[in-house]
Every structure is written in C-alpha cells, then in structure tokens.
Chimera marker file (.cmm) of the C-alpha trace (Angstrom):
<marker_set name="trace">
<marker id="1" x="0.000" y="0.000" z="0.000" r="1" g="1" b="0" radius="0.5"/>
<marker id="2" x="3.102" y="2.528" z="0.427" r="1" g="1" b="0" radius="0.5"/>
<marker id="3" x="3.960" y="1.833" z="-3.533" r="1" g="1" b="0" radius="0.5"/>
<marker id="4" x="1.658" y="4.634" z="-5.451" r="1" g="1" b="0" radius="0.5"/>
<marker id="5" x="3.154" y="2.672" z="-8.338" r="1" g="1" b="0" radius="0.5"/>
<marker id="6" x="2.394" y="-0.894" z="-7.735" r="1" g="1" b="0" radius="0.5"/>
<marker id="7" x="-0.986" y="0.275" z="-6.573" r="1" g="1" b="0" radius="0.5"/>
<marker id="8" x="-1.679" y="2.096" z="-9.675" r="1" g="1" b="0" radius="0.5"/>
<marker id="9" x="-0.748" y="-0.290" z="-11.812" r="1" g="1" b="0" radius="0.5"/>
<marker id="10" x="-3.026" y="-2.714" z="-9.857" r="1" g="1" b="0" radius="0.5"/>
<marker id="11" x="-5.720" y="-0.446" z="-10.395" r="1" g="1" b="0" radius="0.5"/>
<marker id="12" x="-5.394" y="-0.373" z="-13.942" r="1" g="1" b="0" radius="0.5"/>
<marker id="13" x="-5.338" y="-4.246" z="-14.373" r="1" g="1" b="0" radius="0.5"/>
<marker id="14" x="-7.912" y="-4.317" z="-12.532" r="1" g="1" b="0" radius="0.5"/>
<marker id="15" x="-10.392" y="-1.659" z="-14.458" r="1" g="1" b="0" radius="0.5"/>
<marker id="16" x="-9.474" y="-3.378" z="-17.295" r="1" g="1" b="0" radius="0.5"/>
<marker id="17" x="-10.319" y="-6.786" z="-16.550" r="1" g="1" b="0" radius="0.5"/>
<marker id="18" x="-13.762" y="-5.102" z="-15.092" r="1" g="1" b="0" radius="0.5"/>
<marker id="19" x="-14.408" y="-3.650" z="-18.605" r="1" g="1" b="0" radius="0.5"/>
<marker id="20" x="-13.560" y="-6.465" z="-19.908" r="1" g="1" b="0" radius="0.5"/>
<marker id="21" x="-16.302" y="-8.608" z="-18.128" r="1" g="1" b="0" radius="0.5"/>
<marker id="22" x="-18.579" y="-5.972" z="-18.533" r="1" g="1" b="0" radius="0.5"/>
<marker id="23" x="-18.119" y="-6.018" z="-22.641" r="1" g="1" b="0" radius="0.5"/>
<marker id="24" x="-18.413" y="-9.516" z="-22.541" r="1" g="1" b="0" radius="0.5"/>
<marker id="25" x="-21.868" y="-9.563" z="-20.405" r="1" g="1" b="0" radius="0.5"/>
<marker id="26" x="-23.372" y="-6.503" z="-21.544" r="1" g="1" b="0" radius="0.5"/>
<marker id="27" x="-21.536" y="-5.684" z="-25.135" r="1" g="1" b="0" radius="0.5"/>
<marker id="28" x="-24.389" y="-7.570" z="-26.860" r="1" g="1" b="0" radius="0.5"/>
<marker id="29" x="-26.430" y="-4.290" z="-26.691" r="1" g="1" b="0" radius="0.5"/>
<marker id="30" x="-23.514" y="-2.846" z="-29.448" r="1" g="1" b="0" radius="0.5"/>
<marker id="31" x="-24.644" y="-6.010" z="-31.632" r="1" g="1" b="0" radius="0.5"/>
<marker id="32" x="-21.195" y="-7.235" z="-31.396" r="1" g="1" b="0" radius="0.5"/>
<marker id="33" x="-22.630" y="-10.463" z="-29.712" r="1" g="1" b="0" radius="0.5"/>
<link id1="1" id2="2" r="1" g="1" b="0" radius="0.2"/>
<link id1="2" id2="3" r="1" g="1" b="0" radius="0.2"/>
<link id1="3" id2="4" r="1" g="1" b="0" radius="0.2"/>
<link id1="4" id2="5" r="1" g="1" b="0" radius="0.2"/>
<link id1="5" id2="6" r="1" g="1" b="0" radius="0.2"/>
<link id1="6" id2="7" r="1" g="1" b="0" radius="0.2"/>
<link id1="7" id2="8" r="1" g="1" b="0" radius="0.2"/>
<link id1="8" id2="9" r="1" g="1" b="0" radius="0.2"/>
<link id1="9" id2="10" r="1" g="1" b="0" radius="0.2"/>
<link id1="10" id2="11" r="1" g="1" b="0" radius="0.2"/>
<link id1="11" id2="12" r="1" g="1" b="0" radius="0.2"/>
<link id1="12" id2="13" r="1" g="1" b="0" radius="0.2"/>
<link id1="13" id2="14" r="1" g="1" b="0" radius="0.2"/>
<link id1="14" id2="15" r="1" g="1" b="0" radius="0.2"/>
<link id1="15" id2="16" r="1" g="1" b="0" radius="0.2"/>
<link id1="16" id2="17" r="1" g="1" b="0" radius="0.2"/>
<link id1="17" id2="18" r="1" g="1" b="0" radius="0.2"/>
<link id1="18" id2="19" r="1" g="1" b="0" radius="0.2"/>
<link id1="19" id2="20" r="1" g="1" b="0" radius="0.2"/>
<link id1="20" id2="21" r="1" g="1" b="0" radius="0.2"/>
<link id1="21" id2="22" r="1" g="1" b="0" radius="0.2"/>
<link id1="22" id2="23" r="1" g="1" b="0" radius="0.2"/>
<link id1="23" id2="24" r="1" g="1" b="0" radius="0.2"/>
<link id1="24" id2="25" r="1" g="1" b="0" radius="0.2"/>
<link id1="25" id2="26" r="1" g="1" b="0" radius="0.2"/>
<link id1="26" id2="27" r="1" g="1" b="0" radius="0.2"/>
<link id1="27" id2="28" r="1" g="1" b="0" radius="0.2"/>
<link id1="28" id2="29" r="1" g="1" b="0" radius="0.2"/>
<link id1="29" id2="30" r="1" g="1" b="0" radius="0.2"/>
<link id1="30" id2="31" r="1" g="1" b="0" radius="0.2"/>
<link id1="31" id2="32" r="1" g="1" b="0" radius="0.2"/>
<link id1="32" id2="33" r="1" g="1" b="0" radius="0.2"/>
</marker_set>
C-alpha cells in the first residue's frame, strides 16, 4: 500500500479486466454479440 506505483498499476489491471467482463456480459447491446 506505500507503492503509489504498484498500486496504480493494480488499479489499472484491474479496471481493465472489469471492462472487460462488462463487454463480454453486456456488449451484446452494441450487436457485437
């Protein structure tokens, strides 16, 4: 938690793989299926 770095970069993984899911469950609406 003292690493602004480390932290940040967790955060960004982890927004990603959030989108990610998200796409995946509710992307179908953009007709991408």
């Amino acid at each position: 938690a003292s690493h602004p770095f480390f932290t940040g970069t967790m955060q960004i993984v982890d927004t990603a793989g959030r989108v990610e899911r998200f796409e995946r469950r509710y992307g179908r609406r953009k007709g991408r299926e």
